[in-house]
FIGUBA-443963 format. One line per 5 residues: number of its first residue (from 0); their letters; for each residue x, y, z of C-alpha. Coordinates in nm, 2 decimals, always signed. Example, Ala and Ser with C-alpha at 12.3 -4.5 7.8 and 13.67 -1.06 7.14 Angstrom:
BEGIN
0> as> +1.23 -0.45 +0.78; +1.37 -0.11 +0.71
END
This chain:
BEGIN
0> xxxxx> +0.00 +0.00 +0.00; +0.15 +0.35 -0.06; -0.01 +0.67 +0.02; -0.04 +0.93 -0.29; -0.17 +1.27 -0.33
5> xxxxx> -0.47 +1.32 -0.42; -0.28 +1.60 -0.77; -0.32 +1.45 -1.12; +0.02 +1.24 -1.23; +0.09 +1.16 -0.83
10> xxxxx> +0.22 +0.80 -0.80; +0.38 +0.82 -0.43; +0.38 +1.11 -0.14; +0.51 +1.44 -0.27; +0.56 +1.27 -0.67
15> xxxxx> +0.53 +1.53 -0.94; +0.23 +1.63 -1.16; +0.19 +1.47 -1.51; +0.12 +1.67 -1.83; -0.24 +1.78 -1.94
20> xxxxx> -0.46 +2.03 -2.10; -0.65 +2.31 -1.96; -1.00 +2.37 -2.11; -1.03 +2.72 -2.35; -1.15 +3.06 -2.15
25> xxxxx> -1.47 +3.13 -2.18; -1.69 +3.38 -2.06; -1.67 +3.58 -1.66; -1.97 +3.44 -1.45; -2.16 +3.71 -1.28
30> xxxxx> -2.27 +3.61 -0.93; -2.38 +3.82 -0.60; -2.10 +3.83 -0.33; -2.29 +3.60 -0.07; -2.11 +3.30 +0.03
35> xxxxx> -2.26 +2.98 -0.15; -2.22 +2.79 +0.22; -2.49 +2.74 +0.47; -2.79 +2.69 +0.33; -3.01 +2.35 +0.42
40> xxxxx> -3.01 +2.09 +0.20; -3.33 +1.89 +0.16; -3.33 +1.57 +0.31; -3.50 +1.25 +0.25; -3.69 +1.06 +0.55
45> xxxxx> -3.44 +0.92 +0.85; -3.17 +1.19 +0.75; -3.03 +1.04 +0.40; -3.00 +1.28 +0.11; -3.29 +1.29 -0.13
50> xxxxx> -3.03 +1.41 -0.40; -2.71 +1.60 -0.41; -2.81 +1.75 -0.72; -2.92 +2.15 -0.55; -2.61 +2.13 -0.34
55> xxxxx> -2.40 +2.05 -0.62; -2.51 +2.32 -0.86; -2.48 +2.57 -0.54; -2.12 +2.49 -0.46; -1.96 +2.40 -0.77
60> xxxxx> -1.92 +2.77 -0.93; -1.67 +2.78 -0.64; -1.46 +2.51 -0.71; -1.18 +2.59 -0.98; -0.91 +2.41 -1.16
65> xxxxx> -0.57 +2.53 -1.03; -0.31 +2.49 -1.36; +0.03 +2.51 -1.26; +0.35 +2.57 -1.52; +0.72 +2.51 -1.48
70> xxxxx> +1.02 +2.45 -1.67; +1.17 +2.06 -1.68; +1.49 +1.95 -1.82; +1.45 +1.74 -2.13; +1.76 +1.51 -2.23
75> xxxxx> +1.79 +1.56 -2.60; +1.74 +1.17 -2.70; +1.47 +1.25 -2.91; +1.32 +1.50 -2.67; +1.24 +1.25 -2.40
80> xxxxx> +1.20 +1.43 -2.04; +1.48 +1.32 -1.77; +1.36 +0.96 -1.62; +1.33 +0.92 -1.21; +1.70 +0.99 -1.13
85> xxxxx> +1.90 +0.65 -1.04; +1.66 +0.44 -1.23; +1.90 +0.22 -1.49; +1.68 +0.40 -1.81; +1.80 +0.74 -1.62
90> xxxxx> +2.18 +0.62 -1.62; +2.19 +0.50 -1.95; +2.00 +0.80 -2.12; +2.23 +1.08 -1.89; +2.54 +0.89 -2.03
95> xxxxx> +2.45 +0.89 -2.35; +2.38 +1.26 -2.39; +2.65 +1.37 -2.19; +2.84 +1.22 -2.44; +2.61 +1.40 -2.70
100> xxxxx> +2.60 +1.76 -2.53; +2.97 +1.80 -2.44; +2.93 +2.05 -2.24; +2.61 +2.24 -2.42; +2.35 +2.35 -2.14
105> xxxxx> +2.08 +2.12 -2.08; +1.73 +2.17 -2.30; +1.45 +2.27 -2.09; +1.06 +2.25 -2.16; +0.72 +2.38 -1.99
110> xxxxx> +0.54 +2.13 -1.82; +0.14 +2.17 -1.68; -0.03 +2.00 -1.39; -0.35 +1.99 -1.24; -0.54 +1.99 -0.91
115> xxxxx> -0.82 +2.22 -0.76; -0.90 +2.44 -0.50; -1.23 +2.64 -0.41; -1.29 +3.04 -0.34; -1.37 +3.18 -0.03
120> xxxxx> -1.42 +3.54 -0.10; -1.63 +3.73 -0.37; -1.26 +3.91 -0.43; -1.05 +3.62 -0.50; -0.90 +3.43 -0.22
125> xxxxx> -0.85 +3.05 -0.32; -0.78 +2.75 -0.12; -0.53 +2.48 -0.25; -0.27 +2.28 -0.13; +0.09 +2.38 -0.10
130> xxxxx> +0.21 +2.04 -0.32; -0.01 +2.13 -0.58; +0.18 +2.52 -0.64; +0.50 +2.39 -0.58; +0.77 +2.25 -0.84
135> xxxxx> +0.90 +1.91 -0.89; +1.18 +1.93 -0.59; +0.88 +1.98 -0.36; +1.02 +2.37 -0.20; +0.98 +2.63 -0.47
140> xxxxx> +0.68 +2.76 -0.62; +0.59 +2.72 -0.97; +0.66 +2.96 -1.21; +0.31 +3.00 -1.37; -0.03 +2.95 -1.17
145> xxxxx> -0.38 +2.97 -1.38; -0.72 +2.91 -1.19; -1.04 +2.80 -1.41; -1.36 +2.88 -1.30; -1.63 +2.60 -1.34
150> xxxxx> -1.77 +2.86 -1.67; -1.39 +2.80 -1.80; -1.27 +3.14 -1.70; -0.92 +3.18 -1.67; -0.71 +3.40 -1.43
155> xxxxx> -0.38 +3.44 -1.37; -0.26 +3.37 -0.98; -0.05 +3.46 -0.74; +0.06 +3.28 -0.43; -0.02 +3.50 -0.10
160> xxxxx> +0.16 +3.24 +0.14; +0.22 +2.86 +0.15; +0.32 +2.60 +0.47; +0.46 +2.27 +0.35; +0.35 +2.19 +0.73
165> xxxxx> +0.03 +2.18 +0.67; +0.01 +2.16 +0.29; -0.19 +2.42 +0.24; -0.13 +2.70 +0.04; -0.41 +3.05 -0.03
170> xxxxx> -0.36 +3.19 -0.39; -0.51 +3.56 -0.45; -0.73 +3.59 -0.84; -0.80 +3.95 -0.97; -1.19 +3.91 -0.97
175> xxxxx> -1.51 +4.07 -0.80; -1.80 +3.97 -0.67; -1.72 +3.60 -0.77; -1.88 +3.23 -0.62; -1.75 +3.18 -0.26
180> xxxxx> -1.81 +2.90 +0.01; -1.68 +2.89 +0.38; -1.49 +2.68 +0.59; -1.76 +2.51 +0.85; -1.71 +2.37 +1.22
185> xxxxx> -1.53 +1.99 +1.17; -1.49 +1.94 +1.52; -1.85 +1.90 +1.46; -1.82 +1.58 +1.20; -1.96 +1.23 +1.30
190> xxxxx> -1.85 +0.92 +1.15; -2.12 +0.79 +0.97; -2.18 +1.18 +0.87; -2.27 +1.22 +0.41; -1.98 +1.45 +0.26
195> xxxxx> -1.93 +1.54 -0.10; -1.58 +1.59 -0.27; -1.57 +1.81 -0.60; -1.24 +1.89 -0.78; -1.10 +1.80 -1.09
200> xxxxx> -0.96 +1.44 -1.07; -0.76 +1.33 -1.37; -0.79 +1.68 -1.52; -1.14 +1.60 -1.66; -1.31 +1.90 -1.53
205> xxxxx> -1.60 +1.96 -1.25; -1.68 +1.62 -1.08; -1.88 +1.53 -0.80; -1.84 +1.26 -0.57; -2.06 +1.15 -0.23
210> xxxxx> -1.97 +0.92 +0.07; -1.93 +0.96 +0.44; -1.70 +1.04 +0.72; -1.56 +0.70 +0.74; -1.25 +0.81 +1.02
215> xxxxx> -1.15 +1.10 +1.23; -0.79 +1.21 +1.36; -0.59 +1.01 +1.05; -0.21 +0.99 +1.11; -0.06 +0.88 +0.79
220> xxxxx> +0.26 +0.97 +0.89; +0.30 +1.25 +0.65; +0.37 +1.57 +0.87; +0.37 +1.68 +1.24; +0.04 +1.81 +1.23
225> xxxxx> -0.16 +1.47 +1.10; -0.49 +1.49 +1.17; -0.69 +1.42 +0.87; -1.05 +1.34 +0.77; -1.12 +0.95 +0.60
230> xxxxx> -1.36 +0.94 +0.38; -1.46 +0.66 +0.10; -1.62 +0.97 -0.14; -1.37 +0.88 -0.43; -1.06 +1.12 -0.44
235> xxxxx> -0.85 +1.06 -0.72; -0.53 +1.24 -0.85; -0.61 +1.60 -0.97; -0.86 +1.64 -0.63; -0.56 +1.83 -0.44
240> xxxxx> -0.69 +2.08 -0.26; -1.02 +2.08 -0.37; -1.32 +2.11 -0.09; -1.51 +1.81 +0.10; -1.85 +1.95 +0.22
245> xxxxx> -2.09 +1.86 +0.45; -2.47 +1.89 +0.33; -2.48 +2.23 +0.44; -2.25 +2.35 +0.20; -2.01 +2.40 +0.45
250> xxxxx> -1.57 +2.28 +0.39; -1.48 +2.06 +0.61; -1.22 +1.96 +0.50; -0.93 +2.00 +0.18; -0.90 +1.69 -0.04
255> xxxxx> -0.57 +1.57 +0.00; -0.44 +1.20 +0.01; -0.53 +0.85 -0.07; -0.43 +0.54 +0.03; -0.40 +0.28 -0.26
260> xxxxx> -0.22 +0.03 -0.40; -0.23 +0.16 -0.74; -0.27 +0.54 -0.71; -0.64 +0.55 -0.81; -0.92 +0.55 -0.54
265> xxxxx> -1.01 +0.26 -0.35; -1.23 +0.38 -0.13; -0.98 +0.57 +0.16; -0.92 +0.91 +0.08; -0.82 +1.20 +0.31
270> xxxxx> -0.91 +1.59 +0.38; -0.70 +1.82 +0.62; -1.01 +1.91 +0.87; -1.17 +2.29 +0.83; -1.03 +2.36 +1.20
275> xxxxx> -0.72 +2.29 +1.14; -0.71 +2.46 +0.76; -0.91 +2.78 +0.90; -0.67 +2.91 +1.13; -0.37 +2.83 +0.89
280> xxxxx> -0.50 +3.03 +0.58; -0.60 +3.35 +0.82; -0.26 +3.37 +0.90; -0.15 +3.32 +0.52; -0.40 +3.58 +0.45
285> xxxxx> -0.33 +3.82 +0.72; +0.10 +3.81 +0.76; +0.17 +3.58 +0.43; +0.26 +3.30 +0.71; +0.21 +3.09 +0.96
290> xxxxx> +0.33 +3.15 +1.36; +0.28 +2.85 +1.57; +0.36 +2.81 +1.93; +0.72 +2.61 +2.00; +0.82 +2.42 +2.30
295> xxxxx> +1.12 +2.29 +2.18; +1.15 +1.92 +2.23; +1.17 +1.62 +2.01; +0.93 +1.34 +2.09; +0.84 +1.00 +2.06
300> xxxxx> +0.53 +0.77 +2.08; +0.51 +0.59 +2.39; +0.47 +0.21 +2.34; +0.31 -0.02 +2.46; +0.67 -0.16 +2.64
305> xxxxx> +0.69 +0.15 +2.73; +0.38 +0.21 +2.90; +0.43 -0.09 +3.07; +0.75 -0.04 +3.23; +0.61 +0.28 +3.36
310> xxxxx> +0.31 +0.21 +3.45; +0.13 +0.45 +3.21; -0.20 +0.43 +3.03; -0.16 +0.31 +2.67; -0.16 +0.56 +2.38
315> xxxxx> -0.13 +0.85 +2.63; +0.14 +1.12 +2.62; +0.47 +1.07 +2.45; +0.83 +1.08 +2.57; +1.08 +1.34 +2.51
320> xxxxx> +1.37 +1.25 +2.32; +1.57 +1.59 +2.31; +1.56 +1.92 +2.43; +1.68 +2.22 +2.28; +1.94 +2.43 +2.44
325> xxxxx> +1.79 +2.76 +2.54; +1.40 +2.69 +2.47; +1.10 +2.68 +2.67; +1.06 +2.31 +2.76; +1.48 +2.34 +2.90
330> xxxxx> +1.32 +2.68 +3.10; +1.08 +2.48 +3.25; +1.32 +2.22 +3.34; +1.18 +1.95 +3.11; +1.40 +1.65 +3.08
335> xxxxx> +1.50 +1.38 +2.81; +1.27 +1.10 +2.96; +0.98 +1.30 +3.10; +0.64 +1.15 +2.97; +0.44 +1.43 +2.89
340> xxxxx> +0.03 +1.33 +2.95; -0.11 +1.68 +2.94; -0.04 +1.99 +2.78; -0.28 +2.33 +2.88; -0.50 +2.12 +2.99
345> xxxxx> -0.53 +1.88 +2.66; -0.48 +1.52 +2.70; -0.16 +1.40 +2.48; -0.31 +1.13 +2.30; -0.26 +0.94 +1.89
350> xxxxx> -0.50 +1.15 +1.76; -0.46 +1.47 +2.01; -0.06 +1.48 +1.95; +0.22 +1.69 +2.12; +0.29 +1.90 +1.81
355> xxxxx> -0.07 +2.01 +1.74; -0.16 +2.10 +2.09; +0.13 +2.35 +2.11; +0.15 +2.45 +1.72; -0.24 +2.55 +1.82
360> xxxxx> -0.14 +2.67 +2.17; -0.07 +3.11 +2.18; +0.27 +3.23 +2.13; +0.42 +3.38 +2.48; +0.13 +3.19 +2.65
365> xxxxx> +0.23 +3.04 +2.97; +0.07 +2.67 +2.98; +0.07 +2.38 +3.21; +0.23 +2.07 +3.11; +0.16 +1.76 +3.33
370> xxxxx> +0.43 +1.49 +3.28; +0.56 +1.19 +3.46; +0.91 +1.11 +3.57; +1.09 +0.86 +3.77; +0.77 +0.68 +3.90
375> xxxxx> +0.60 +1.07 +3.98; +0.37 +1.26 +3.85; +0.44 +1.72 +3.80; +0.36 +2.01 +3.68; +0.52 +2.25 +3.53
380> xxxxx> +0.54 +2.58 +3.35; +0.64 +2.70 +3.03; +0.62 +3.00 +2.83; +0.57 +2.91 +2.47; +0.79 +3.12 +2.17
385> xxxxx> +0.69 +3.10 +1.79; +0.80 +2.85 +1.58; +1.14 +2.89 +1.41; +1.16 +2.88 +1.03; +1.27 +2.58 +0.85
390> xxxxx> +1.58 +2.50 +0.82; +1.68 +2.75 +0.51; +1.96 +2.60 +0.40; +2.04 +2.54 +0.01; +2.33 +2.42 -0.24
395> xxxxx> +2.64 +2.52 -0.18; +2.75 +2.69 -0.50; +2.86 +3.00 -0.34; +3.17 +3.03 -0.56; +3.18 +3.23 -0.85
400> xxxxx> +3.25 +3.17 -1.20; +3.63 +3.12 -1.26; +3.69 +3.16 -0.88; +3.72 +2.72 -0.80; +3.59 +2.59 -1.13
405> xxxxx> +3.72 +2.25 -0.97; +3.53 +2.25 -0.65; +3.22 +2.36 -0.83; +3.25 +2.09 -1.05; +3.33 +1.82 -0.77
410> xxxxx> +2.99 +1.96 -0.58; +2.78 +1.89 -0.88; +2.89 +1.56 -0.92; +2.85 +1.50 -0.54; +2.49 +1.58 -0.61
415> xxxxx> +2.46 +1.35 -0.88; +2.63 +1.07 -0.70; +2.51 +1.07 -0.39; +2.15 +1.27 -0.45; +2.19 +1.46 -0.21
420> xxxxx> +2.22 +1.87 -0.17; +2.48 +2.02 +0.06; +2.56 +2.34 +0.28; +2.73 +2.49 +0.54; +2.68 +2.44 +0.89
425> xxxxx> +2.62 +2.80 +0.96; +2.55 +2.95 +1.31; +2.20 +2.97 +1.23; +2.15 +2.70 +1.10; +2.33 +2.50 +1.44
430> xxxxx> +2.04 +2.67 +1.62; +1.78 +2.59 +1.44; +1.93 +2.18 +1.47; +2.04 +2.24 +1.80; +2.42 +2.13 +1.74
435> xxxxx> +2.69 +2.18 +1.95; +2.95 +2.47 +1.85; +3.23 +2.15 +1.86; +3.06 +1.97 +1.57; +3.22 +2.04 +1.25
440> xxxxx> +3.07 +1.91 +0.92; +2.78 +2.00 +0.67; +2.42 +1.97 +0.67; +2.21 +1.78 +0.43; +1.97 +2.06 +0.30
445> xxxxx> +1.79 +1.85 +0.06; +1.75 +1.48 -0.07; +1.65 +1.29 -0.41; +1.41 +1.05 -0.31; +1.53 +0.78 -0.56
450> xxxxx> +1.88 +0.80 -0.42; +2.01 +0.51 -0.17; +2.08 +0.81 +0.14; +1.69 +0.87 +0.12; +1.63 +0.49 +0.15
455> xxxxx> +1.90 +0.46 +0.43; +1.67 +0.68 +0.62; +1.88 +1.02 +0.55; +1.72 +1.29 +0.65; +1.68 +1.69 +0.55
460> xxxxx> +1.89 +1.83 +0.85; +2.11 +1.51 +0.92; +2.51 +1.64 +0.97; +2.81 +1.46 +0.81; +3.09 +1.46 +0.99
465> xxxxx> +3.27 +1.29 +0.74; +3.30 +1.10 +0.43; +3.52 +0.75 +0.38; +3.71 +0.90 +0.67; +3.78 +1.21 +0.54
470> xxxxx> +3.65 +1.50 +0.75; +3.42 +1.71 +0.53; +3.37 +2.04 +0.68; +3.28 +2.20 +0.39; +3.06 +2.08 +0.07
475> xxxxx> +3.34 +2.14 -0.10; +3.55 +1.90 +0.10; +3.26 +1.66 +0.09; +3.26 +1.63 -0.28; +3.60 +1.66 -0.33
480> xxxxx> +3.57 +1.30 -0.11; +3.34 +1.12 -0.28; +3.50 +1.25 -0.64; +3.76 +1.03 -0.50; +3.59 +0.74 -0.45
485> xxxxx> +3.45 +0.81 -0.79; +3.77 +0.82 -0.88; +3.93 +0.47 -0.73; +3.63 +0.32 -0.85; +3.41 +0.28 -0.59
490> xxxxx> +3.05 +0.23 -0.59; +2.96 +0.30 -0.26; +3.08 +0.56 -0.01; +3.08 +0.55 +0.42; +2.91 +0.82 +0.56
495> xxxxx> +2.95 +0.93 +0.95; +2.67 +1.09 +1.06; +2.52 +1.27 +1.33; +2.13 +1.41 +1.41; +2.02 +1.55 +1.69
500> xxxxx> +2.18 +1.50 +1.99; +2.18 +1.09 +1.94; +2.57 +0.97 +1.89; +2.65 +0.95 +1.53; +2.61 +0.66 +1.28
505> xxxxx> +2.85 +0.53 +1.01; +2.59 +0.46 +0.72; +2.72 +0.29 +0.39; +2.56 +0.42 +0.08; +2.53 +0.32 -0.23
510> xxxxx> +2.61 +0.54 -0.57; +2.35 +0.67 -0.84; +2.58 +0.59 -1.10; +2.92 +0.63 -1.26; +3.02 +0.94 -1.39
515> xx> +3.21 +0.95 -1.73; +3.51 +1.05 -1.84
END
């Protein structure tokens, strides 16, 4: 089984969008500036929908298609885009037109994909998901955005704000007094409870789909904040960040997810709940961001073992790992160890996590954490602080043109080898990772997901400290180390490597491929 998202060409969790057509512009819809939410729908006896067909024609001027554009390298083997890097097809096209371009800069091409979203103001304020407006590396934006109405009416967008953390993402149309919905009351949502899903699945335009709540409180492991919606209303690829309503016309939820074995819709979809999207595009609409409270601890689940050797309730609070030098929970004088069970008077459960109680939780607020240590139960206080940033950290390529031709050439070939993206571990960066001043290496600021370090469990963040036993504290130093084992012929390189405060690792990894000449 893998998990997909729920944007057309999507085959695994953060894939990229496949090619497709929008539909031609037509004509501006004229509509009054009253939201399109909250009006009854008519029921049949015992509570089951006569027919979705009024709600649907009420909402679905409100739904659009969101059309994004960006620019793709093509090899030039008869125009063919680059395969999934380290596949054998990959290797053995990239060798054959390096051979072919000597040296000529790659061919490039626009590429579209699809996925929805929905308005929620008569001026232009549109709801999608951050995966569906960002390019194929998953960070940056994408450098065209067009949003179709449901009367094929095209407008240009513009990206107000986006949080990978929650994957949502509120895009700002020049219109007037357009179709609008609102975001309803999830907390409210039964299982058992009728929802319809419209988006544009597939890229075939408008389409309407009805089932019910079938969970609450989803963790699918994809983010700190999982707290999604289940559904069995079919959500197919191109239904990113399109709306799930309830049969008031209210959003409940944003289309996100499936789970399936194949990528199409078997029945388990999943929306990021209304009360947890709500709060997150205010913020993008009022500062462009997102501030969310920080205690500054790295957790754990606790076990069943683990519960058991300490006498604690199953799936209740979860054990601290870490803490961070300097932050609120080392303040309060929270320890690696302490179970935390309660958190301003929130129980820490599976489906009421850590994270979420204190993302949710005021900035500067001073809340009571209940926790349990060494066989006792205490309370204590701390003052929450905002978020930091994530980690901003990007290739190396700092040199200029001329100034070390050699190490800029030994860092690109690092990238292809390894597939992985290195920088500097700057002061900033140490204190947003919490490493020591004494640690001397670089950080990995971003991974292939094909590549062997991604499926040794690498991580965005990770430290190496060296490289076949060559110190590398600088990327330079680090590809300059594995050009060497390029070199000597090796296919696989040691890595030593450290997160977190845990004692580093040595972690053997396997090359993408060979370089030539």
């Amino acid at each position: 089984m893998r998990i997909a998202l729920a944007m057309t060409g999507a085959a695994v969790l953060f894939a990229s969008a496949a090619t497709l057509a929008l539909q031609e512009p037509g004509h501006a819809q004229q509509t009054a500036p009253e939201s399109l939410s909250a009006q009854p729908q008519v029921t049949a006896p015992g509570g089951a929908p006569g027919s979705f067909a009024d709600l649907t024609a009420r909402l679905q001027p409100a739904v659009v298609n969101v059309s994004t554009t960006q620019e793709i390298e093509v090899g030039r083997l008869r125009g063919i885009p680059r395969l999934a890097p380290g596949t054998p097809l990959d290797e053995l096209f990239r060798r054959f037109q390096e051979q072919q371009q000597d040296g000529q800069e790659p061919e490039t091409r626009e590429a579209q994909s699809l996925g929805s979203g929905f308005i929620i103001s008569p001026d232009g304020y549109v709801v999608t998901n951050n995966h569906v407006v960002t390019g194929r590396g998953g960070t940056e934006p994408v450098d065209k955005i067009t949003v179709t109405l449901s009367d094929r009416t095209e407008y240009s967008a513009r990206i107000v704000g986006r949080d990978p953390l929650s994957d949502l993402a509120l895009l700002k149309i020049e219109g007037k007094d357009l179709p609008y919905v609102r975001f309803g009351q999830s907390e409210r949502v039964r299982v058992g409870d009728w929802v319809i899903a419209i988006g544009n699945p597939f890229g075939l335009g408008g389409t309407v789909t009805a089932g019910i709540v079938s969970a609450l409180h989803r963790n699918i492991q994809a983010g700190q904040y999982d707290r999604y919606i289940q559904t069995d209303a079919s959500i197919n690829q191109g239904n990113s960040g399109g709306p799930m309503f309830d049969l008031n016309g209210n959003v409940i939820g944003v289309n996100t997810a499936i789970f399936s074995p194949t990528g199409g819709n078997v029945g388990i979809g999943f929306a990021i709940p209304a009360e947890q999207a709500s709060p997150v595009i205010d913020q993008l609409r009022s500062i462009g961001r997102v501030r969310r409270g920080y205690l500054g601890v790295s957790i754990q689940p606790v076990t069943p073992e683990i519960a058991s050797a300490l006498g604690l309730q199953k799936d209740r609070g979860e054990i601290v790992a870490s803490v961070e030098n300097d932050g609120p929970a080392k303040k309060a004088g929270i320890v690696p160890g302490d179970v935390i069970t309660r958190v301003n008077n929130q129980e820490v459960t599976v489906d009421n996590t850590l994270s979420s109680i204190v993302a949710n939780s005021g900035i500067g607020s001073r809340v009571p954490i209940e926790l349990y240590r060494k066989g006792k139960r205490q309370t204590v206080q701390a003052t929450l602080v905002e978020r930091p940033a994530e980690i901003s950290v990007a290739g190396n390529d700092n040199a200029a043109p001329g100034d070390d031709k050699a190490a800029n050439e030994a860092t690109a070939a690092a990238r292809r080898s390894l597939g992985i993206t290195l920088a500097e571990l700057t002061p900033e960066v140490r204190r947003q990772l919490g490493v020591d001043d004494d640690v001397e290496g670089v950080v990995i600021a971003s991974l292939n997901r094909n590549s062997d370090a991604a499926k040794r469990g690498l991580q965005r963040g990770d430290v190496i400290l060296s490289i076949n036993q060559q110190q590398t504290k600088t990327p330079a130093a680090a590809a300059a180390a594995v050009d060497a084992a390029r070199k000597a012929g090796k296919d696989t390189v040691v890595l030593f490597v450290k997160r977190g405060s845990r004692p580093p690792q040595f972690i053997g990894i396997a090359m993408m491929g060979k370089d030539e000449g």
